[in-house]
Legacy VTK file of the C-alpha trace (Angstrom):
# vtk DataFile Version 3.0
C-alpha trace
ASCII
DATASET POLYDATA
POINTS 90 float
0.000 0.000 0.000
1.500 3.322 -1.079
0.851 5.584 2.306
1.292 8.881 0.458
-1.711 8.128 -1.604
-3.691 6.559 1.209
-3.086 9.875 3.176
-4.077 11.893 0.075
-7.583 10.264 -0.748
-8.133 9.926 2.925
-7.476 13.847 3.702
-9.407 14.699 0.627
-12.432 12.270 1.294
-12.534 13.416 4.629
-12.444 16.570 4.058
-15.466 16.548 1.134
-17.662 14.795 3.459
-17.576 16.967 5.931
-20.952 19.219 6.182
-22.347 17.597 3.157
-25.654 16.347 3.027
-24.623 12.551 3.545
-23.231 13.770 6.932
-26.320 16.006 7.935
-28.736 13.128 6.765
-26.860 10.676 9.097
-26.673 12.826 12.115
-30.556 13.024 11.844
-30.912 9.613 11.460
-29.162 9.080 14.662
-30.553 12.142 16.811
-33.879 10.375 15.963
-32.881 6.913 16.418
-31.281 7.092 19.651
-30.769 3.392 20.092
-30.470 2.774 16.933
-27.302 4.457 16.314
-24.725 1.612 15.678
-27.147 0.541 12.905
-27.317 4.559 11.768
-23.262 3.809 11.425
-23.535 0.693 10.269
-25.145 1.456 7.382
-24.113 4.971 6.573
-20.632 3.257 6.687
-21.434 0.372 4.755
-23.189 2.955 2.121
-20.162 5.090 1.600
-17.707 2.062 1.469
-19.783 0.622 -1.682
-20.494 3.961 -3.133
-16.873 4.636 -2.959
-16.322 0.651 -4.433
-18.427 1.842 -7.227
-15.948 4.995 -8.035
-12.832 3.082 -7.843
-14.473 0.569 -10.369
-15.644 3.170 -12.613
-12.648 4.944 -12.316
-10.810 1.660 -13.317
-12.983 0.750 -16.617
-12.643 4.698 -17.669
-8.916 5.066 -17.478
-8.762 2.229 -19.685
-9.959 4.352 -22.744
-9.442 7.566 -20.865
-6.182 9.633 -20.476
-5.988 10.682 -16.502
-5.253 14.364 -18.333
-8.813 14.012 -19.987
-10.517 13.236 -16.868
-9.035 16.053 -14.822
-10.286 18.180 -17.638
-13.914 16.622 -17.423
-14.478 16.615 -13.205
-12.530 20.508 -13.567
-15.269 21.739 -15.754
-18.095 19.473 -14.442
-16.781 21.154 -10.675
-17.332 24.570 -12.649
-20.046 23.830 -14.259
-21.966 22.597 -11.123
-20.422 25.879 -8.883
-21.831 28.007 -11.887
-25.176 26.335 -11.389
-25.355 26.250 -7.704
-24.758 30.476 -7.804
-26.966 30.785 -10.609
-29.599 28.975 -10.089
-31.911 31.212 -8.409
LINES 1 91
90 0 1 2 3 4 5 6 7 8 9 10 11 12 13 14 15 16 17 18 19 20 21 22 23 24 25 26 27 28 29 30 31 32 33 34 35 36 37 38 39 40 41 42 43 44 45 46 47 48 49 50 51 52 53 54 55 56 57 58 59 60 61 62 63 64 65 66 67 68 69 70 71 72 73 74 75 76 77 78 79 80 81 82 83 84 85 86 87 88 89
């Protein structure tokens, strides 16, 4: 296991998923569920683990036709283009 990349994706992973709505959702599920909150973990955990599977697999079967230049290119301007949106919007 290369540990520079580990601590990259980890720090950046981390650091997305802070505040977002995945986060919020769960900490209602668990202010609600008061006993309940291993399973709130349990499956909030087991939910981003697969969700993340999924991207690594995607990620996998794109590169193959994909240049990793390309696909900086595409999430940039897809990044933009949702910003753009978000501000916009109203």
């Amino acid at each position: 296991m290369d540990p520079k990349l580990f601590s990259t994706v980890f720090v950046t992973v981390f650091l997305a998923e802070i505040g977002d709505k995945t986060q919020l959702a769960t900490l209602l599920y668990a202010a609600e569920n008061r006993g309940g909150r291993p399973t709130v973990f349990a499956a909030a955990a087991l939910a981003l683990v697969l969700a993340a599977g999924i991207g690594v697999v995607a990620g996998d079967l794109i590169s193959r036709t994909v240049s990793p230049r390309t696909l900086r290119w595409i999430a940039g301007v897809g990044f933009l283009v949702v910003g753009a949106w978000t501000l916009w919007k109203d």
